[in-house]
TIBAKOL-356161 format. One line per 3 residues: number of its first residue (from 1); their letters; for each residue z, x, y of C-alpha. Coordinates in pm, whole numbers, always signed. Each point is the difference from the previous one (the first is absolute). Example, Ala and Ser with C-alpha at 12.3 -4.5 7.8 and 13.67 -1.06 7.14 Angstrom:
<rs>
1) AS) +780:+1230:-450; -66:+137:+344 $
</rs>
This chain:
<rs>
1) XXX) +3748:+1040:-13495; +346:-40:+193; +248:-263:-85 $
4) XXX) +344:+14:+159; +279:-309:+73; +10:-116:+310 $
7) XXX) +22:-308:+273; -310:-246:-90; -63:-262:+251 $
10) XXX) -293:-215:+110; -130:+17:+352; +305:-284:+141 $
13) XXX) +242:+259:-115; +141:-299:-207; +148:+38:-294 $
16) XXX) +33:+361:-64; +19:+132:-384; +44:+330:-159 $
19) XXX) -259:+135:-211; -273:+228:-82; -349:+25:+129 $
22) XXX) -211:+231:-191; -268:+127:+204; -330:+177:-130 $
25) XXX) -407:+1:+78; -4:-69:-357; +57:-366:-71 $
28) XXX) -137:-2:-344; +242:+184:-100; +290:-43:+200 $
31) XXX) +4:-409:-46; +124:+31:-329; +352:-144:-78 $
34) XXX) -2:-117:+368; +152:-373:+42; -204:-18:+351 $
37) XXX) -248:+151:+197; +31:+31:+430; -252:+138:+225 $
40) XXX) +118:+74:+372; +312:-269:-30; -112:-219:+264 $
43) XXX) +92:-375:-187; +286:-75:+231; +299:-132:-318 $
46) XXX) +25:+120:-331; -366:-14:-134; -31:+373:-49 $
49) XXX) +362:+76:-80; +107:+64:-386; +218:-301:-182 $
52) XXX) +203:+294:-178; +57:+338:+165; -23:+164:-277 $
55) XXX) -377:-63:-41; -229:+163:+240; -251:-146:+177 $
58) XXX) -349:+186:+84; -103:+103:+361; -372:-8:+16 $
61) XXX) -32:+140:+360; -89:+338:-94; -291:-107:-246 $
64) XXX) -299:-135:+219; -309:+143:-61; -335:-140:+65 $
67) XXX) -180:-34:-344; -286:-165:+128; -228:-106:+314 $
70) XXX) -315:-247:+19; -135:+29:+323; -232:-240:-67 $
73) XXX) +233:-304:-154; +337:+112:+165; +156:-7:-374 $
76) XXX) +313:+272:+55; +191:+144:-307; +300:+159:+46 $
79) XXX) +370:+118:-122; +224:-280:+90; +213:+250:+171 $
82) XXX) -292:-22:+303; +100:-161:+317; -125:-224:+206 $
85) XXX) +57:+249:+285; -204:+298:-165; -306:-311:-66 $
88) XXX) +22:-90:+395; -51:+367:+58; -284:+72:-253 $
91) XXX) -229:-356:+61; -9:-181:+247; -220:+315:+198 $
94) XXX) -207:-43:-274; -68:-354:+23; +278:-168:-222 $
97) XXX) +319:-136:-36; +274:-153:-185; -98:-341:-49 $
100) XXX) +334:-117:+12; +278:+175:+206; +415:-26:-30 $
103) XXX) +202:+9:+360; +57:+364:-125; -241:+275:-57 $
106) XXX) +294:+201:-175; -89:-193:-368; -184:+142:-271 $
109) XXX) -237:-186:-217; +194:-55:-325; +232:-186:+292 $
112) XXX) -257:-164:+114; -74:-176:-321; +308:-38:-122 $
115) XXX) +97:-196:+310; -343:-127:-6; -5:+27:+381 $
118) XXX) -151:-220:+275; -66:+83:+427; -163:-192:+250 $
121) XXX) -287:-92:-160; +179:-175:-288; -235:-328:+79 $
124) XXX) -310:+163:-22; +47:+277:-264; +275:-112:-192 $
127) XXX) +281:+268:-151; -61:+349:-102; -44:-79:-365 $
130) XXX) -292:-205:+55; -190:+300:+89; +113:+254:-308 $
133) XXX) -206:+83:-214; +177:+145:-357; +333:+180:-49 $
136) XXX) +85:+252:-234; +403:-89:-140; +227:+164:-213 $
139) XXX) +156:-359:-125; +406:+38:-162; -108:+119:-309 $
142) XXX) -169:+339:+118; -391:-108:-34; -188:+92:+292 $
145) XXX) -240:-283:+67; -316:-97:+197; +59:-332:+148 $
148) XXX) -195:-250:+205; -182:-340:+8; -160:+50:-300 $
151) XXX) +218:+208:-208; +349:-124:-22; -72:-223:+266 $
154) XXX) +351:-202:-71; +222:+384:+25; -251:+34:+327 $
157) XXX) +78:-304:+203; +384:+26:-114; -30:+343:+139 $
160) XXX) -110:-147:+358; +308:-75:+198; +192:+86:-357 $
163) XXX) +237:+260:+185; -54:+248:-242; +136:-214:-289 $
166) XXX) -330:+22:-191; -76:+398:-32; +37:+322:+197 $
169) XXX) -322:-31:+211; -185:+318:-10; -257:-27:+152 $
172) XXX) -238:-285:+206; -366:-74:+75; -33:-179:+241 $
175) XXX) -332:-118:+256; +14:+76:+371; -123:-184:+262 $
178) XXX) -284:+110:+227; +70:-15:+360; -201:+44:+316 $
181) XXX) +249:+249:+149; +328:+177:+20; +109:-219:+254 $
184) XXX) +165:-381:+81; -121:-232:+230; +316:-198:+77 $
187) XXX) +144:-312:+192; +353:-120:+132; +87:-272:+117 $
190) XXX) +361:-150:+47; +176:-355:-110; +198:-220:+148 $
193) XXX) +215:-156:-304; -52:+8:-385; -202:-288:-10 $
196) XXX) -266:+174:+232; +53:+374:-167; -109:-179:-393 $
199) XXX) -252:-198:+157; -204:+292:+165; +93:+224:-287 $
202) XXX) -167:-258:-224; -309:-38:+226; -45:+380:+24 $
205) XXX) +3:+39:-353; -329:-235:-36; -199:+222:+196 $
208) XXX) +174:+388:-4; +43:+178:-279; +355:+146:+84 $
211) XXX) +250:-234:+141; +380:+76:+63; +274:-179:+189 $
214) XXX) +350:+105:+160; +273:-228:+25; +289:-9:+243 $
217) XXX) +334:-69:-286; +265:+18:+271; -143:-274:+221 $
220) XXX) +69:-423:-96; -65:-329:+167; -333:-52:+179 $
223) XXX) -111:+399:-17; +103:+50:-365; -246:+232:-177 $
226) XXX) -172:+87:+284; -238:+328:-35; -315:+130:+33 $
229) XXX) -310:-23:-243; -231:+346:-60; -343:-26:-174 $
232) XXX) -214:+202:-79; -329:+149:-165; -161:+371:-90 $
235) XXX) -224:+76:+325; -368:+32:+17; -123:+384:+65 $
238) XXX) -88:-162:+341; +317:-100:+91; +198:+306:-134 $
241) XXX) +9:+380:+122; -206:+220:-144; +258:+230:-181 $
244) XXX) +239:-108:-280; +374:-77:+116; +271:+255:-11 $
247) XXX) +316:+48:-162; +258:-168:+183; +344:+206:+89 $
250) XXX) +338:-177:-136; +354:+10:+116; +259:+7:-264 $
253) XXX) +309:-165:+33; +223:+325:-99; +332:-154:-96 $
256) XXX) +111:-372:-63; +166:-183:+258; +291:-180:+18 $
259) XXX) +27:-341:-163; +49:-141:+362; -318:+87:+119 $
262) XXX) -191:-232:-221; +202:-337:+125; -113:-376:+77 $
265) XXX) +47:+98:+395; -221:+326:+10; -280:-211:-230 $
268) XXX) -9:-278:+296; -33:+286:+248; -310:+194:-238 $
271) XXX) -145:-355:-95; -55:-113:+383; -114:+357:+165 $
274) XXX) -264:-2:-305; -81:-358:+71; -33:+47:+354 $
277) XXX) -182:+393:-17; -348:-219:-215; -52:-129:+354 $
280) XXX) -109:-395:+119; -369:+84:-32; -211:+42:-322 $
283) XXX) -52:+346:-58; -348:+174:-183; -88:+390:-96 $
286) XXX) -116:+190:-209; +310:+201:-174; +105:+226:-264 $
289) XXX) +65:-103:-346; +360:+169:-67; +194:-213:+240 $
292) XXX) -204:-306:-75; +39:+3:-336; +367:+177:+5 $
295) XXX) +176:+11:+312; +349:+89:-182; -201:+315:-128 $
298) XXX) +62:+161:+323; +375:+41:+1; +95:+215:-295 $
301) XXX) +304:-116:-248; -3:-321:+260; +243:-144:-298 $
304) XXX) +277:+189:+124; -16:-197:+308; +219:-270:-210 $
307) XXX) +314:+289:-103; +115:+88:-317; +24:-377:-117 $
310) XXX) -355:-35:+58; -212:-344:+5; -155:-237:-256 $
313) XXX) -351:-124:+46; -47:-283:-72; -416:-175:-30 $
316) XXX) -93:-311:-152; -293:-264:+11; -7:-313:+90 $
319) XXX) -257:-264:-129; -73:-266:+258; -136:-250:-178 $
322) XXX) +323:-177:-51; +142:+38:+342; -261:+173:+275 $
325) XXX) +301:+115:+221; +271:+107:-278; -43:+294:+199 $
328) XXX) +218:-176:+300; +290:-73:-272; -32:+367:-105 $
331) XXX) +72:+113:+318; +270:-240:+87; +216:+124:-257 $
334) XXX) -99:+337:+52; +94:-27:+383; +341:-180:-148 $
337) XXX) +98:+215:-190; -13:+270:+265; -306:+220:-174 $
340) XXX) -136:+85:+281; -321:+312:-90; -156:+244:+168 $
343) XXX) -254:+40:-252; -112:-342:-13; -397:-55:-162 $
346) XXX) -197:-335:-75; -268:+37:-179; -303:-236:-118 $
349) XXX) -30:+4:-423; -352:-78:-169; -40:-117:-391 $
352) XXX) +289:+126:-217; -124:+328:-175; -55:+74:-407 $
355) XXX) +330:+209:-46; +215:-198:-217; +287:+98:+269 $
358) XXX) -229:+35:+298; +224:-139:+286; -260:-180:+336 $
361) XXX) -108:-357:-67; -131:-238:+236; +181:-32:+340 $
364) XXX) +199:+211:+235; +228:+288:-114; +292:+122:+193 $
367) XXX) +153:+343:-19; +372:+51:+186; +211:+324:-7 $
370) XXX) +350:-87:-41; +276:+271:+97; +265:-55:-294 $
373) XXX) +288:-176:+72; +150:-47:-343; +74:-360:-91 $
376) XXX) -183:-170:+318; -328:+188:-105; +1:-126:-323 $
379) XXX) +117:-331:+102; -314:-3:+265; -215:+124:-307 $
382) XXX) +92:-290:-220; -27:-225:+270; -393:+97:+73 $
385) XXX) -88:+13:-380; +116:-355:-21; -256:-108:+239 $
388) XXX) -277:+183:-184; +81:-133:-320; -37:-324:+154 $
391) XXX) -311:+59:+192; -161:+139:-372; +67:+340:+175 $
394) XXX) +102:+332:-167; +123:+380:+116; -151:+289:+33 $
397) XXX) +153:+229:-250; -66:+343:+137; +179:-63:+329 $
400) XXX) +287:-192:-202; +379:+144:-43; +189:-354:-25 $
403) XXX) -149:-305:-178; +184:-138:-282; -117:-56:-323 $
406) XXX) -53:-335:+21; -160:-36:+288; -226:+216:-92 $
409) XXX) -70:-199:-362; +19:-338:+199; -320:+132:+247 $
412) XXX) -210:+172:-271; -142:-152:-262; -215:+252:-102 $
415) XXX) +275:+218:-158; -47:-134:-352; -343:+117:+20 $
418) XXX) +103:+323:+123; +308:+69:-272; -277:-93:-273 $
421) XXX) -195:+346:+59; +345:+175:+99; +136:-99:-372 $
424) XXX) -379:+61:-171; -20:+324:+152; +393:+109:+53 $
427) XXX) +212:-206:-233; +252:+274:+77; -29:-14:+338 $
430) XXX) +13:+408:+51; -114:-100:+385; +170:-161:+185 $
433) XXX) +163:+27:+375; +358:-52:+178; -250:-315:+113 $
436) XXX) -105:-119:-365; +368:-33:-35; +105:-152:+254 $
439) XXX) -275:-278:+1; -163:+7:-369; +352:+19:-200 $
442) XXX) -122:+354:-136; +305:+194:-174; +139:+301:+246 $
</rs>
């Protein structure tokens, strides 16, 4: 086991903490007297990071083993220190594969349910908790449990999207999905306006089972929220090559750059070369799954892009039902306030999922990353959870470093249900985050 003090951070680089991360393949053992539990620190704020620095929190990364494999079901069990980059090399050669899938293979599964994540596919196959099977827990007062629909099943849904408020996860049993082959049979096709880019995202969803969107941020009047639309589906063995895809090479950004570099002018320039590069015609092919399903995977440390002040990302849903373009009015104040985004993602959201916290309901969710800019970030921040608290809308708490407390209360009201099991099984509250605080009122 190692446990030292150092700089904690999540993956914007924003805020950073001291504190201690004990690390050991042992995590029955080493999560006790932990306030928190982290796997590969890739929640962008201050989900993983400890409210106090003298309590350490519990790096899982080195404990994932595979327990167990049904080839004939799919059902995987495994430490929750297992990543989602060591299951894309084991499965999908052998016929399966995640069912659901992050915009980074660099998560482990205990991260994966306690974000309770969603990909592409979120209208057809919902979040990742829909598809887990049981948990084993060590809750705050020491008990190692075996939780799941059926046993618990209040502690299990809690624990879905529950940020790792609930329990140390340990580990996760989950069901795979069969798939015809390694490979992705994808389409592009580009936008001319927002309008166009939901509408064809929207479409594509009914009849693909992966559908993602890019958005132009830097761009108003008549071209605002231009972009291009990829779908997408696992290819038939007659469509695909005959042997399994490769590892693909990264770069790695080796230092961070200046502040400067990251700036409203050189975001124009990126946004309208990667506009323009998708090309006028409809594009079709058969490609490989790592840069379909994560093309920022390919640059190594990409956060350091942003400099040592680093970037907030910011994701929320919003329901249409009220308003079927709220989306315009999102982007009208995002374009005001100067937020322009290179990393700008639209995605479709299916039926809200059984975590108690889970975060996609019905409509479109947006995800942004915003380079900090002290006051004006948070002011833009504010400014875009007011119009998802009026659209019925809420945030996405793993990617969040900046929403207040009561914007946060004002767009959830499933927190009563959720601080229910937190007091039944923590009245203490021994776990809790630098996030709990900040949003939930827990004590430092």
């Amino acid at each position: 086991m190692q446990a030292a003090m150092k700089e904690l951070s999540g993956w914007g680089r924003h805020p950073v903490v001291r504190g201690v991360e004990r690390l050991s393949e042992d995590l029955m053992t080493a999560s006790e007297g932990v306030c928190l539990t982290r796997g590969l620190g890739r929640s962008y704020g201050d989900a993983s990071l400890p409210a106090d620095a003298t309590r350490p929190v519990l790096g899982t990364r080195l404990a994932d083993r595979i327990l167990a494999f049904d080839p004939q079901t799919g059902v995987l069990r495994a430490e929750a220190g297992l990543s989602m980059e060591r299951i894309n090399a084991l499965f999908p050669a052998r016929g399966y594969a995640a069912p659901v899938s992050p915009g980074t293979q660099f998560v482990t599964l205990g991260g994966m349910v306690a974000s309770d994540v969603h990909g592409k596919n979120h209208h057809v196959a919902g979040s990742f908790g829909e598809h887990v099977r049981g948990l084993r827990l060590r809750v705050a007062d020491g008990r190692v449990l075996e939780v799941g629909a059926e046993s618990e099943p209040e502690l299990f849904l809690a624990t879905l999207g529950g940020m790792g408020l609930t329990g140390h996860i340990l580990e996760v049993e989950v069901e795979l999905e069969r798939i015809p082959s390694p490979w992705i049979l994808a389409e592009r096709e580009r936008a001319r306006d927002l309008d166009a880019l939901v509408e064809a995202l929207r479409a594509a969803s009914r009849q693909w089972p992966f559908t993602v969107a890019w958005a132009d941020t830097a761009v108003r009047g008549s071209q605002m929220g231009r972009g291009f639309l990829t779908r997408g589906r696992w290819a038939e063995p007659g469509e695909a090559p005959a042997q399994p895809p490769s590892r693909r090479r990264r770069f790695d950004v080796p230092v961070d750059l200046p502040g400067w570099v990251i700036a409203p002018w050189s975001i124009r320039i990126f946004n309208a070369l990667w506009y323009r590069r998708q090309g006028v015609r409809p594009w079709r092919g058969v490609v490989h799954p790592e840069p379909f399903f994560y093309p920022l995977d390919a640059v190594g440390h990409w956060n350091r892009l942003y400099g040592r002040r680093g970037f907030a990302q910011y994701q929320c849903v919003l329901p249409l039902d009220r308003d079927s373009r709220i989306y315009r009015r999102f982007f009208d104040v995002l374009t005001r306030h100067g937020g322009a985004s290179p990393v700008s993602v639209i995605k479709d959201c299916g039926a809200e999922g059984r975590g108690t916290l889970s975060f996609p309901k019905p409509g479109i969710s947006i995800a942004l990353d915003l380079p900090m800019r002290g006051a004006r970030t948070q002011a833009l921040v504010d400014a875009l959870n007011e119009i998802a608290i009026d659209a019925g809308g809420r945030i996405y708490l793993t990617k969040d470093a900046l929403t207040r407390r009561e914007h946060f209360a004002a767009m959830e009201p499933r927190l009563a249900r959720f601080d229910e099991v937190r007091r039944k099984w923590d009245p203490e509250r021994r776990l809790k985050s630098a996030q709990s605080v900040r949003l939930l009122g827990d004590a430092p």
